[in-house]
N, C-alpha and C positions, 0 to 999 in steps of 0.2 A: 459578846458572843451571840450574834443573832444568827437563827435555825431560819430564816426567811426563805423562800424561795427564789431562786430567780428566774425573770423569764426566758425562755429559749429565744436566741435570734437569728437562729436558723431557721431555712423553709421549713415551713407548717405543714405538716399533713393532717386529717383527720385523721383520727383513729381507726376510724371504718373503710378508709380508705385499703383497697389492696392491692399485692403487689402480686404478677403472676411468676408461681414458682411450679416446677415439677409435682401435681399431686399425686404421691406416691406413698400407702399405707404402709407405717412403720409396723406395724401386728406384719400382714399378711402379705405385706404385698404388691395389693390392690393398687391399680393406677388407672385414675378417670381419664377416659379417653378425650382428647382434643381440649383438655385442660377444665373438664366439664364441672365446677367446684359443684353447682344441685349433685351431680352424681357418686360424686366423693363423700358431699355431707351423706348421703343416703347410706354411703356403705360405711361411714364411720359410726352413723347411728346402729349399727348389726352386731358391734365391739362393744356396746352400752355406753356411747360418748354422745354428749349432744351435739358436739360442736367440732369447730378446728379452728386453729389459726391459717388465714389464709395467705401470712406471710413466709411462717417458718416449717408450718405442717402437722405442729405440736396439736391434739390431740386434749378436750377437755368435756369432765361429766357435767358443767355448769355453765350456761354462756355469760355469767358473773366472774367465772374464773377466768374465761377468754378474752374478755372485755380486758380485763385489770391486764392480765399479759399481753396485751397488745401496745398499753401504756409503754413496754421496754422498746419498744420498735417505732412509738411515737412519741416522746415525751413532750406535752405541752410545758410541762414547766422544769425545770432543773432542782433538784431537791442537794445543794452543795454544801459540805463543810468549810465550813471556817478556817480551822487549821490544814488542813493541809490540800481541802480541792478535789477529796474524791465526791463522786456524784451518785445517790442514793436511788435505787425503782422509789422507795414510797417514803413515808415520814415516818414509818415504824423504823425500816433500814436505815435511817439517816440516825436515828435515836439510839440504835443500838448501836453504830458503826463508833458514835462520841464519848460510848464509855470508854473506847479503847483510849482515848486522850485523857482521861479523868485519871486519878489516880485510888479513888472510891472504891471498895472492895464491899460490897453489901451482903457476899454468900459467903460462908465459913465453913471449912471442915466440921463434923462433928465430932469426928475421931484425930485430928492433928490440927496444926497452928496456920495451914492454908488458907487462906482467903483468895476470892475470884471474884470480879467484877461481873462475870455472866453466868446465873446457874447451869446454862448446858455445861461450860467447862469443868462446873465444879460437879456434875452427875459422872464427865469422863474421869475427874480424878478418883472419886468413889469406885468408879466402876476398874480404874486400873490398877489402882495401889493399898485400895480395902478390899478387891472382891466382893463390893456393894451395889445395888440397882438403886 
C-alpha cells in the first residue's frame, strides 16, 4: 500500500500560468474592462482580498491560499489511492480520503457504543442524536 505520488503525463502547465476568463466580481458585480486582470485585482483589493484566481475568479485573503488552489487547476503531480483510483488536491486529502478503506474506528461515542473513523462524523453524531456540540 504505497501513498507515492505519481507523476502527471499530461501537458504541464505552470501554475502561474493563466487562463483568460470573464472577470466578473462575485460581491458586486464589478467587471474589468477589456479583460484588464491589474484592474480587477485593484477592485478585489476594496472587498479585503488580496488576490484572485485568474483561472476560475475565486476570490482570496492570502496569495498562499491562491497559490495552493491553483494546484487544482494544475496538478504537477497526481496524489492517487491505491485501492480504488480516486485522486487527492494534497496529501492531507489523500490521508484522510484512506481511512475510508481501513476498518479503524479511533473516535468513540462517549455516551453510546458508536465508533467513527473521522471525528467530524463522530461531532455530527453528538450533534444529531445527543443534542451535543
Amino acid at each position: 500500500m504505497s501513498h507515492q505520488p505519481e507523476q502527471d503525463t499530461s501537458t504541464e502547465q505552470e501554475v502561474t500560468e493563466s487562463v483568460a476568463v470573464p472577470m466578473s466580481c462575485v460581491i458586486c458585480g464589478f467587471r474589468a474592462p477589456n479583460q484588464d486582470g491589474d484592474a480587477f485585482g485593484e477592485h478585489v483589493r476594496k472587498h479585503g482580498y488580496a488576490t484572485y484566481c485568474d483561472v476560475c475568479g475565486l476570490m482570496f485573503k492570502t496569495q498562499q491560499g491562491c497559490y495552493l488552489h491553483k494546484k487544482v487547476h494544475f496538478p504537477a503531480v497526481q496524489l492517487k489511492c491505491d485501492f480504488c483510483g480516486k485522486v487527492a488536491q494534497s496529501r492531507s486529502h489523500l490521508n484522510r480520503h484512506m481511512k475510508s478503506h481501513s476498518e479503524q474506528r479511533h473516535f468513540k461515542c462517549q455516551f453510546c457504543i458508536s465508533t467513527f473513523k473521522h471525528k467530524a462524523d463522530m461531532n455530527r453524531h453528538l450533534a444529531n442524536r445527543h443534542n451535543s456540540k
